[in-house]
C-alpha positions as CSV (number, residue, x, y, z in Angstrom):
1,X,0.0,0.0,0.0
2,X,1.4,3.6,-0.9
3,X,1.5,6.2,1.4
4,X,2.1,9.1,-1.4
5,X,-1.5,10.1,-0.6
6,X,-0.6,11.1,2.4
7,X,2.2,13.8,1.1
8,X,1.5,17.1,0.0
9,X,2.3,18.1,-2.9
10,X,6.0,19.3,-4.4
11,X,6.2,22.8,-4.8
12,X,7.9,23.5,-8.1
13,X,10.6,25.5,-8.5
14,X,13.0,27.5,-10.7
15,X,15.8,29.3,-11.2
16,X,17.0,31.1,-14.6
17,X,20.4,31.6,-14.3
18,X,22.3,33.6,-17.6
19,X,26.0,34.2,-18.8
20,X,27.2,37.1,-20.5
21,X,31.4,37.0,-20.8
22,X,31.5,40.3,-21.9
23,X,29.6,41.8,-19.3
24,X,30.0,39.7,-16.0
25,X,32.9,37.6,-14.6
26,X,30.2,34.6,-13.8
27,X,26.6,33.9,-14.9
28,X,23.6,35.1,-12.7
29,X,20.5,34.6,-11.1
30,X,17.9,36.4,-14.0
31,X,14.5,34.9,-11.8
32,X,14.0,32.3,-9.0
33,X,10.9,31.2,-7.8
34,X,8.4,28.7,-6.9
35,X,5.0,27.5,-7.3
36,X,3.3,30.1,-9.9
37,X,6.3,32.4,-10.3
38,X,8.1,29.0,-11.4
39,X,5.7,27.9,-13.5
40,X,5.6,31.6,-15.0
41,X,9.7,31.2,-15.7
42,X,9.3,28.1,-16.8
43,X,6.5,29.0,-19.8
44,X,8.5,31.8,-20.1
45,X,11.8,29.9,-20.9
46,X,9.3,27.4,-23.5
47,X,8.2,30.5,-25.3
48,X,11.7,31.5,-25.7
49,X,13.0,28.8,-26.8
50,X,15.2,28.6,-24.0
51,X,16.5,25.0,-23.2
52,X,15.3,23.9,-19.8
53,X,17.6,21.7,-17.3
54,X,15.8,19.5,-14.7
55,X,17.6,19.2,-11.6
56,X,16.4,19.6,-8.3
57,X,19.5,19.4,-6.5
58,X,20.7,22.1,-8.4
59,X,18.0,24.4,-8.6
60,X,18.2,24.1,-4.3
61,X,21.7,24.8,-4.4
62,X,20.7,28.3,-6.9
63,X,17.7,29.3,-5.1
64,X,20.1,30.1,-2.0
65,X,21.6,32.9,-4.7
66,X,19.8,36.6,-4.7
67,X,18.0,37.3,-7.8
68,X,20.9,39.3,-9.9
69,X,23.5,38.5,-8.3
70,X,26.8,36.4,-9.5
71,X,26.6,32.7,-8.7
72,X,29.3,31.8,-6.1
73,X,32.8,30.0,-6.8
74,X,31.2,26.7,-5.4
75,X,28.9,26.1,-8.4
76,X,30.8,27.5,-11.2
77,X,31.4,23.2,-11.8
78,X,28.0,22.7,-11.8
79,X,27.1,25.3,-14.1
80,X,29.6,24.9,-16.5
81,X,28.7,21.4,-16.9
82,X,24.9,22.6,-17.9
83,X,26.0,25.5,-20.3
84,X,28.3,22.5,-22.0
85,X,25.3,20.5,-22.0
86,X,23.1,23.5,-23.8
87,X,25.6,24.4,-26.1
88,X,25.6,21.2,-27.3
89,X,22.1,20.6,-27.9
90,X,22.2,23.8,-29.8
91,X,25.2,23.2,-31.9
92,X,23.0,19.8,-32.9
93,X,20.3,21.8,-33.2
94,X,21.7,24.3,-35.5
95,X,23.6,21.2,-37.6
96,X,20.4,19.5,-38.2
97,X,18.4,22.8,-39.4
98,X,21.2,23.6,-42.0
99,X,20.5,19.8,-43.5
100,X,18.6,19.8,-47.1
């Protein structure tokens, strides 16, 4: 017998993180939120066209980090490894679009 009925529901969350190398030395919090302001950055990001990361752990770790400000020395690994991740996906992206 499962005792999920008994749990309330998990509050989503998000955090939109961007990097600008001219600009800013590391990338920063653009929004963070949960419940309907997450859902509102997430529809937001869809719209966009903006790739969208899943990971819980990470998005705790971010939340922690004022809205506009730099993201600390401590998840620069963590972050690199997404922007990798999204610049691949759009390099694929891009390949595939330029096939006849």
């Amino acid at each position: 017998m499962s005792n999920d009925v008994n749990k309330p529901p998990k509050t989503q969350k998000a955090v939109a993180v961007s990097y600008d190398e001219q600009k800013a030395t590391a990338p920063r919090v653009l929004a963070s939120g949960s419940g309907l302001v997450a859902e509102t950055i997430i529809q937001r990001a869809e719209e966009a066209g903006i790739h969208i990361r899943k990971d819980p752990d990470l998005i705790e770790l971010l939340a922690t980090v004022p809205v506009g400000e730099e993201i600390p020395p401590e998840l620069y690994q963590a972050i690199a490894e997404v922007l990798a991740f999204v610049y691949s996906v759009n390099d694929r992206f891009k390949k595939k679009l330029q096939q006849p």
